[in-house]
N, C-alpha and C positions, 0 to 999 in steps of 0.2 A: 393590321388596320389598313395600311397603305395597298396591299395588292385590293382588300373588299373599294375601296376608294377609287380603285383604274375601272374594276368591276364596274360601279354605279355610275362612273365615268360614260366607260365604254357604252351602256345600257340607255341612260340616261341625255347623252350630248348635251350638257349644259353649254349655256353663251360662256360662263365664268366659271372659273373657283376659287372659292378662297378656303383657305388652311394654316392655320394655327397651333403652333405644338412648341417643346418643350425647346428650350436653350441645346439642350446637351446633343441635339442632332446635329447639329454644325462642329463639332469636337470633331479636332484635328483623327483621333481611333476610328470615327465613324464616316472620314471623310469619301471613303470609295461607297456604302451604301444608301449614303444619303443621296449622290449624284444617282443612284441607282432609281432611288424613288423619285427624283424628279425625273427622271426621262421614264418611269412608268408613267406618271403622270401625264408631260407628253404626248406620249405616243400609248395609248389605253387599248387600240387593238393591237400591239404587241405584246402576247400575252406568253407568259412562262410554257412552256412545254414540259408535259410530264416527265420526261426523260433528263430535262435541264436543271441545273442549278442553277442558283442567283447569280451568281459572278459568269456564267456561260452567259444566261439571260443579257447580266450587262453588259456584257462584249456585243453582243446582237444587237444591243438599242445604242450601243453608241456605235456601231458601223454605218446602221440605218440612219441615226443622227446627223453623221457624218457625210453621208452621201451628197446634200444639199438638194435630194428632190423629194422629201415627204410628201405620201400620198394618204389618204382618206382622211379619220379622225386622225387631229394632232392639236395642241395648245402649246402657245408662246407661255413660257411659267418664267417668272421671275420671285424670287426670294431676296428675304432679307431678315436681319436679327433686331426685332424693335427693343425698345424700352417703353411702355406704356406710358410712366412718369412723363415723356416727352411728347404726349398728346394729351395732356392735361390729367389724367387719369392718376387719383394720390397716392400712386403704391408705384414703388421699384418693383418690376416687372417685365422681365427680357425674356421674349418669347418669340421661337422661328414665325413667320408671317409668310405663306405661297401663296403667288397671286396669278390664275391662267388663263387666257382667252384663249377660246375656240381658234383656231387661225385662220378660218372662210371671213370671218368678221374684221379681219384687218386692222385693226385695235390699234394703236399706241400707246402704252402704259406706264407711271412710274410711281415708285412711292413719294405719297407726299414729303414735303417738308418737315421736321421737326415744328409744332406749334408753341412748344415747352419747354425753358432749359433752366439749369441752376444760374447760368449767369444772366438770363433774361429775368428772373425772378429777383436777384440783388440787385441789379439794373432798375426794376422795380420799387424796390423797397428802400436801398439808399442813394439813388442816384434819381431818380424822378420823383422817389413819392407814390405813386401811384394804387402800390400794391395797400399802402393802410387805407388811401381815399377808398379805393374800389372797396374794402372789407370795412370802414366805417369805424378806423380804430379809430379815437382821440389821440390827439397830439403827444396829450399827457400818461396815456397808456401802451406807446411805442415804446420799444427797448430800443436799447442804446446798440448802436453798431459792433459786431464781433470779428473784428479784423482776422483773425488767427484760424479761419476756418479752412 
């Protein structure tokens, strides 16, 4: 998936990307091919050469990386491991999140803030109030606080 993704990249020069995929690419086993796929990402006209392997391949994009003078296409990629739960969204759900700008467009980028937590949520519910007002429970149909959680 990831080399068709440098492809449509390379092809395509979007301003952005964004990329979304499983938890388990950031596991500590997978941690030299995952760095691999962000610097395809990166750098999209550094493209595998028939003759090369992956890990040759990644020796190449991180010399070039390394350099400090990237030239043509390249995008600034920053990652991170969300929790959906924590932008309101009702389901635990931790999933990698890449996010790239072109780098002619000079961008500064970060991930938002958490908007959603467990403890903003009991802060809610027994410390302000707010969370029954907001959902319209009655007084009389709140449960009683569960300390032991």
């Amino acid at each position: 998936m990831f080399p068709e993704m440098a492809r449509a990249i390379r092809t395509l020069r979007p301003k952005a990307i964004l990329i979304e995929n499983v938890r388990g690419l950031v596991r500590p086993s997978f941690a030299k091919y995952f760095s691999y796929l962000l610097l395809q990402l990166a750098y999209p006209e550094i493209t595998l050469r028939t003759d090369e392997i992956w890990r040759e391949h990644l020796s190449r994009l991180e010399r070039y990386h390394t350099c400090g003078r990237p030239s043509g296409l390249h995008y600034r990629i920053v990652h991170r491991v969300l929790n959906a739960a924590d932008y309101g969204v009702p389901q635990m759900r931790e999933r990698v999140v890449i996010v790239g700008f072109r780098s002619d467009l000079e961008l500064a980028w970060s991930f938002p803030a958490p908007t959603h937590s467990r403890e903003e949520l009991l802060f809610d519910q027994w410390v302000s109030g707010e969370y029954w007002e907001r959902h319209r429970v009655p007084r009389r149909q709140r449960p009683s606080p569960s300390w032991g959680l």
